[in-house]
VEXDOTOR-133563 format. One record per residue (C-alpha): residue number from 1; residue in one letter; x, y, z. Coordinates in nm, 2 decimals, decimal comma. Example, Ala and Ser with C-alpha at 12.3 -4.5 7.8 and 13.67 -1.06 7.14 Angstrom:
<rs>
<pos=1&code=A&px=1,23&py=-0,45&pz=0,78>
<pos=2&code=S&px=1,37&py=-0,11&pz=0,71>
</rs>
This chain:
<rs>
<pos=1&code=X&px=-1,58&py=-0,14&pz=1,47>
<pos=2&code=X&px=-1,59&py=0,01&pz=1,16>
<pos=3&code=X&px=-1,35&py=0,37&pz=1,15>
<pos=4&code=X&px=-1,33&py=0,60&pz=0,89>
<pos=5&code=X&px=-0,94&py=0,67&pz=0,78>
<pos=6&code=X&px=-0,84&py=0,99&pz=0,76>
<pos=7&code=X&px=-0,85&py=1,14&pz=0,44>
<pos=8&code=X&px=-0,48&py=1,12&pz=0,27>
<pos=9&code=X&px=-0,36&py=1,24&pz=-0,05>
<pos=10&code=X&px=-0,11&py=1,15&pz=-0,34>
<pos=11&code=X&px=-0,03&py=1,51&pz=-0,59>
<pos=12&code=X&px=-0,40&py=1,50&pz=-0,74>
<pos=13&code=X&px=-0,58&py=1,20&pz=-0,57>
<pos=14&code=X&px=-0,75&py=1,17&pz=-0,27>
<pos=15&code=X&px=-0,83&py=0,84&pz=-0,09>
<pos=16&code=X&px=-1,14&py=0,78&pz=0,15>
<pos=17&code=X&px=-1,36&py=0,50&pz=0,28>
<pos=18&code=X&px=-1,63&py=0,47&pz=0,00>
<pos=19&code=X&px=-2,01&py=0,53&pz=0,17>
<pos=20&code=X&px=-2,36&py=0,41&pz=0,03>
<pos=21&code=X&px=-2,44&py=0,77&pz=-0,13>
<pos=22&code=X&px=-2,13&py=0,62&pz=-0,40>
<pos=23&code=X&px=-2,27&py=0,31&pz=-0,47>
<pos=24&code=X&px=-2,44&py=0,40&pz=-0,82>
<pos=25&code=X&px=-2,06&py=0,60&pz=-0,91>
<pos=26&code=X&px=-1,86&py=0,33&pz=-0,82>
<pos=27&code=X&px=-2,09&py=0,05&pz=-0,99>
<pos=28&code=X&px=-2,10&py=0,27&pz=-1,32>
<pos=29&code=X&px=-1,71&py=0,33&pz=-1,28>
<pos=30&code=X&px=-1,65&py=-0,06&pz=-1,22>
<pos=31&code=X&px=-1,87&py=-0,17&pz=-1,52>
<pos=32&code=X&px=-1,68&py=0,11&pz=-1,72>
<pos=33&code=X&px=-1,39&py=-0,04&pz=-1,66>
<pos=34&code=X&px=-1,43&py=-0,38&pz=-1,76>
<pos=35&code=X&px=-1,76&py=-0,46&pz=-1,99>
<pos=36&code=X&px=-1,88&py=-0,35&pz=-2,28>
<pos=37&code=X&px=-1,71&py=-0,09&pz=-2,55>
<pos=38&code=X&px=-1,64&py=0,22&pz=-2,28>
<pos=39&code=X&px=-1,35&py=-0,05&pz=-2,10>
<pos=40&code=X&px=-1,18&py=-0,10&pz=-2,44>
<pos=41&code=X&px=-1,06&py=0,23&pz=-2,44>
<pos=42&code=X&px=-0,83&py=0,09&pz=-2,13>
<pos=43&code=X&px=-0,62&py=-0,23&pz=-2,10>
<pos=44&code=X&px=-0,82&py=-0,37&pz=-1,78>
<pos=45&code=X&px=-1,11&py=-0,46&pz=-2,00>
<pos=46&code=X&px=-1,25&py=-0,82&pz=-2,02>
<pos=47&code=X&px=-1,51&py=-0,76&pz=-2,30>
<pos=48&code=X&px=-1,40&py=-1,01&pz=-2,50>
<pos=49&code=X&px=-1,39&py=-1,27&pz=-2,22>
<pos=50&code=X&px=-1,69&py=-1,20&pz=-2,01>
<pos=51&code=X&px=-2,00&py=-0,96&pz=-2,11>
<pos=52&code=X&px=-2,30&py=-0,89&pz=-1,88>
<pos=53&code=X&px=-2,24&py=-0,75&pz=-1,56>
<pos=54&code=X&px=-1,92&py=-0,71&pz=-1,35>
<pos=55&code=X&px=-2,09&py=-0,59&pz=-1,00>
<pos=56&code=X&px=-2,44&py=-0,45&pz=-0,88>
<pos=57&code=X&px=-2,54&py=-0,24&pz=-0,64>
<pos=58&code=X&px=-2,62&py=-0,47&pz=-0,37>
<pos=59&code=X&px=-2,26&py=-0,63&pz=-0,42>
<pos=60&code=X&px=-2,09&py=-0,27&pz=-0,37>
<pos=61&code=X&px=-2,33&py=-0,22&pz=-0,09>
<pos=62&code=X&px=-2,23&py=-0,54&pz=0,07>
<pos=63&code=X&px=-1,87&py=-0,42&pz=0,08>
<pos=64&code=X&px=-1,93&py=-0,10&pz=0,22>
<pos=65&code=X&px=-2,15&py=-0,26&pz=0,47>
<pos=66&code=X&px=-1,90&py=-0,49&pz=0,63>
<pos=67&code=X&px=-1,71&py=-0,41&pz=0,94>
<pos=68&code=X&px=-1,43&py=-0,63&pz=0,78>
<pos=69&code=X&px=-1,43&py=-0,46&pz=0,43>
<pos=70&code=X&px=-1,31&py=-0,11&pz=0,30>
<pos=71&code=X&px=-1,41&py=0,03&pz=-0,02>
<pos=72&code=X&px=-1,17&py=0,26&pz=-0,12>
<pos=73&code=X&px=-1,28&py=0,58&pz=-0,29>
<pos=74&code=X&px=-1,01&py=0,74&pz=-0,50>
<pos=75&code=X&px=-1,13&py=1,13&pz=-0,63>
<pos=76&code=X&px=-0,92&py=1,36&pz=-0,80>
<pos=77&code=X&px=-1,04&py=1,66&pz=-0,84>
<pos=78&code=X&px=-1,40&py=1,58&pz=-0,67>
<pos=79&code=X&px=-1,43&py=1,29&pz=-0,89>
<pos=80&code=X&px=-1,45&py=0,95&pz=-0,84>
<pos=81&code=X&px=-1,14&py=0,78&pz=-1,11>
<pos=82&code=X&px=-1,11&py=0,48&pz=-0,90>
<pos=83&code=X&px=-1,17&py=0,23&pz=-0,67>
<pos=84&code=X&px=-1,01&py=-0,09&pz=-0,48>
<pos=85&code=X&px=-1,17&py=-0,36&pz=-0,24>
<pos=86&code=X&px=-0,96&py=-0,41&pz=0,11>
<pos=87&code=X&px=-1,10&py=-0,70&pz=0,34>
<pos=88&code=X&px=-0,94&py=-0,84&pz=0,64>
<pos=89&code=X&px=-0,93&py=-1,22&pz=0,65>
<pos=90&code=X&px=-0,72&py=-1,28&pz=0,92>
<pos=91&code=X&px=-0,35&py=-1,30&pz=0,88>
<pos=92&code=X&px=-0,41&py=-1,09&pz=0,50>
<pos=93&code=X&px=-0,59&py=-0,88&pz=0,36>
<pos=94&code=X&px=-0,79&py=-0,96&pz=0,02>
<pos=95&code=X&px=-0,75&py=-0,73&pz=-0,26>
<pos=96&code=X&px=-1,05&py=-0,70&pz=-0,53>
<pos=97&code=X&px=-1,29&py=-0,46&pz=-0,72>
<pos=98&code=X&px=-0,98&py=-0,26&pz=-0,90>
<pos=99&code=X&px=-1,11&py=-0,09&pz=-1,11>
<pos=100&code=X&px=-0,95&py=0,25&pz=-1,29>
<pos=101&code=X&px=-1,16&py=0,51&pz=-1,53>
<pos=102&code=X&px=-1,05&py=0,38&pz=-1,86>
<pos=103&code=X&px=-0,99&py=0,72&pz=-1,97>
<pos=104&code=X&px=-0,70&py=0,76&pz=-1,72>
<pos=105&code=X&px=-0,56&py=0,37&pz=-1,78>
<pos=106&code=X&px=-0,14&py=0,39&pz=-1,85>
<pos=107&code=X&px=-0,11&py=0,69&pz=-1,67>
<pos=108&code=X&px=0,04&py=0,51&pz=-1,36>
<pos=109&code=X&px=-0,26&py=0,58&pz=-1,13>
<pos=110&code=X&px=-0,25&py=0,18&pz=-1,06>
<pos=111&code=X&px=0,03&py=0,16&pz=-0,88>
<pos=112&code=X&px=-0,02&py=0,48&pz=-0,69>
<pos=113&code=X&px=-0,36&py=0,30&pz=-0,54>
<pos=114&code=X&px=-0,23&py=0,01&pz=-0,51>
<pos=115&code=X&px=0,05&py=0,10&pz=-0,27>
<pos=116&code=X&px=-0,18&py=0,35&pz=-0,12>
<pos=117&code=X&px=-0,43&py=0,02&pz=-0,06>
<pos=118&code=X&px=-0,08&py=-0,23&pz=0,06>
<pos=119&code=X&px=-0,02&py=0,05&pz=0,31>
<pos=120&code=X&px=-0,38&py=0,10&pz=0,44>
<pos=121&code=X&px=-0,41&py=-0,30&pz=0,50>
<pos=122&code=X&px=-0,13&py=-0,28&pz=0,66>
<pos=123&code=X&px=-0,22&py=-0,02&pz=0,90>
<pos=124&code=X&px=-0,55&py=-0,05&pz=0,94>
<pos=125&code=X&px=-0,52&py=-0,43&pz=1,03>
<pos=126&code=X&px=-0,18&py=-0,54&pz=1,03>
<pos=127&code=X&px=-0,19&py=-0,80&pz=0,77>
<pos=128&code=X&px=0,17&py=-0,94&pz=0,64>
<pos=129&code=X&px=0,00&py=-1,04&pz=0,26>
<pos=130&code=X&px=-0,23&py=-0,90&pz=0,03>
<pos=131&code=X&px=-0,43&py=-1,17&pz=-0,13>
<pos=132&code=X&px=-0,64&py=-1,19&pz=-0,50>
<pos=133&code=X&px=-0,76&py=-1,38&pz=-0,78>
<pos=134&code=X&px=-0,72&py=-1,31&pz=-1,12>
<pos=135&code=X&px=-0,88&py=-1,44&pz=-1,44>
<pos=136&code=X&px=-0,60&py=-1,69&pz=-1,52>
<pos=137&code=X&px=-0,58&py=-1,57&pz=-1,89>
<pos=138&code=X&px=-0,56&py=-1,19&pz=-1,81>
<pos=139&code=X&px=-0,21&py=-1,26&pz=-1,93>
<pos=140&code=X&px=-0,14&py=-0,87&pz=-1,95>
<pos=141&code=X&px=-0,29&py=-0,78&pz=-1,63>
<pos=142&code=X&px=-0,10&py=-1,10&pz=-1,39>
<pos=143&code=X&px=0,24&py=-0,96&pz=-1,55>
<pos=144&code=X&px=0,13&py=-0,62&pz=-1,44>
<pos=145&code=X&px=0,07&py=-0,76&pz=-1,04>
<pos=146&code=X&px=0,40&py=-0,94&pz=-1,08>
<pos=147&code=X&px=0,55&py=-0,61&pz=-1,14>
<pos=148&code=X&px=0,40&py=-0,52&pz=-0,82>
<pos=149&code=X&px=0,53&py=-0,77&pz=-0,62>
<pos=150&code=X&px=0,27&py=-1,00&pz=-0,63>
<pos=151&code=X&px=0,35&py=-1,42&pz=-0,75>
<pos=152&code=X&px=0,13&py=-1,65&pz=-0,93>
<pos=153&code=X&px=0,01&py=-1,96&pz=-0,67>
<pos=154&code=X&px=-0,09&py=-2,19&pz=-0,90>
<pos=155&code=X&px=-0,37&py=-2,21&pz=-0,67>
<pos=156&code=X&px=-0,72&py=-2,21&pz=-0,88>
<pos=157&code=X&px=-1,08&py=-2,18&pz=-0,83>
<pos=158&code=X&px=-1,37&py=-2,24&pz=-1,06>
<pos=159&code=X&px=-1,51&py=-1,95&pz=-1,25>
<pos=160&code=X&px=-1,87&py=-1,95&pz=-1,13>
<pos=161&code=X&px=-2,02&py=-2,04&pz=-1,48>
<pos=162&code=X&px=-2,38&py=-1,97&pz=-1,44>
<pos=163&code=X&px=-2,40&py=-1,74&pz=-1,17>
<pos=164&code=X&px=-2,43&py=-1,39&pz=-1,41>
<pos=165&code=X&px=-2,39&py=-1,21&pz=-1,11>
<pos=166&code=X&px=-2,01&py=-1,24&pz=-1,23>
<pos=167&code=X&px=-2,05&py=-1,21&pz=-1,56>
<pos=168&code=X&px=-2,17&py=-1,40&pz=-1,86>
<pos=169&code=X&px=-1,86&py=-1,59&pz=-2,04>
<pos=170&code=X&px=-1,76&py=-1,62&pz=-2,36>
<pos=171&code=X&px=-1,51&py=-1,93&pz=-2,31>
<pos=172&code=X&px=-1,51&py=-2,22&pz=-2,14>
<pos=173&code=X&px=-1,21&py=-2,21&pz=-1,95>
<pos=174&code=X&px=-1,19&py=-1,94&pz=-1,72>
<pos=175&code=X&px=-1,08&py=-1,97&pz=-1,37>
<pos=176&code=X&px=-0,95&py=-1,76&pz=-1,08>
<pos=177&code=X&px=-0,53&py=-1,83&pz=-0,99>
<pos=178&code=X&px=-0,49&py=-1,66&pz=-0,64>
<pos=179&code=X&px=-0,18&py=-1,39&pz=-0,62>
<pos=180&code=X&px=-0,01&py=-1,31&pz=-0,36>
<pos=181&code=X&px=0,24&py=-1,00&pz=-0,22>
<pos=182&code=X&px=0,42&py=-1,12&pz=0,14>
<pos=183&code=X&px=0,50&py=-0,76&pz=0,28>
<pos=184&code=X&px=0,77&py=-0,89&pz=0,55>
<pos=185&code=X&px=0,83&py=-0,73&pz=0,86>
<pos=186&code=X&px=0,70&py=-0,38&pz=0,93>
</rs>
């Protein structure tokens, strides 16, 4: 069964389950935040590694759809500056779709949704790890999850070259590493 959190807020932000009327906001925030010129004016971007698309609509819908997934929502100020991924997969929870409004990139609105999303996995399914994959040469963007908590695997998986669902590369030698944050005890 799929529940609805209850609505919780950080100073300015407020976090809920994303629903099918946001899917066109959160597809035009993801895409802002890592193709084409509007995600250079943030660090998250991947323009020069990938162009094309990052996500669709069907893929958002897909996530919002699941009774395993959550799509985090995060407004402030009745608008949509962010979004994060949650899916239960047992004994962890996997982490994707980050994505930030470029505009509000360095302002240390990351880590506020990213705890916010460690502590709803945790509660809402009582995972002990948050799992996720990470181009292998976002460089900048791994140190930033080690920061976090989270440590490089080694673990990789192919980049799925040909599928542009994910993105049309510009190199030949990308690939996923997976990350991982243990959270202990609770």
């Amino acid at each position: 069964m799929h529940t609805a959190p209850r609505p919780s807020t950080h100073g300015e932000l407020s976090f809920r389950d994303a629903t099918e009327t946001d899917v066109d906001a959160l597809v035009a925030l993801i895409e802002s935040a890592y193709r084409g010129d509007d995600s250079r004016a943030g660090w998250t971007t991947e323009a020069d590694i990938l162009e094309g698309q990052r996500t669709d609509p069907e893929g958002v819908v897909a996530v919002i759809a699941s009774p395993a997934s959550k799509l985090l929502a995060v407004e402030r100020d009745g608008t949509l500056v962010a979004c994060c991924q949650l899916e239960h997969r047992g004994e962890h929870a996997y982490f994707g779709m980050f994505a930030v409004s470029p505009a509000l990139q360095g302002a240390g609105l990351g880590k506020v949704i990213m705890a916010e999303a460690e502590r709803t996995a945790r509660e809402a399914w009582g995972v002990r790890e948050m799992h996720m994959t990470v181009i292998s040469v976002r460089d900048e963007l791994i140190a930033w999850y080690e920061r976090r908590g989270y440590r490089r695997t080694g673990k990789m998986t192919p980049f799925p070259y040909g599928d542009e669902r994910f993105g049309v590369p510009q190199r030949d030698d990308l690939q996923f590493e997976l990350l991982v944050k243990e959270f202990g005890s609770a």
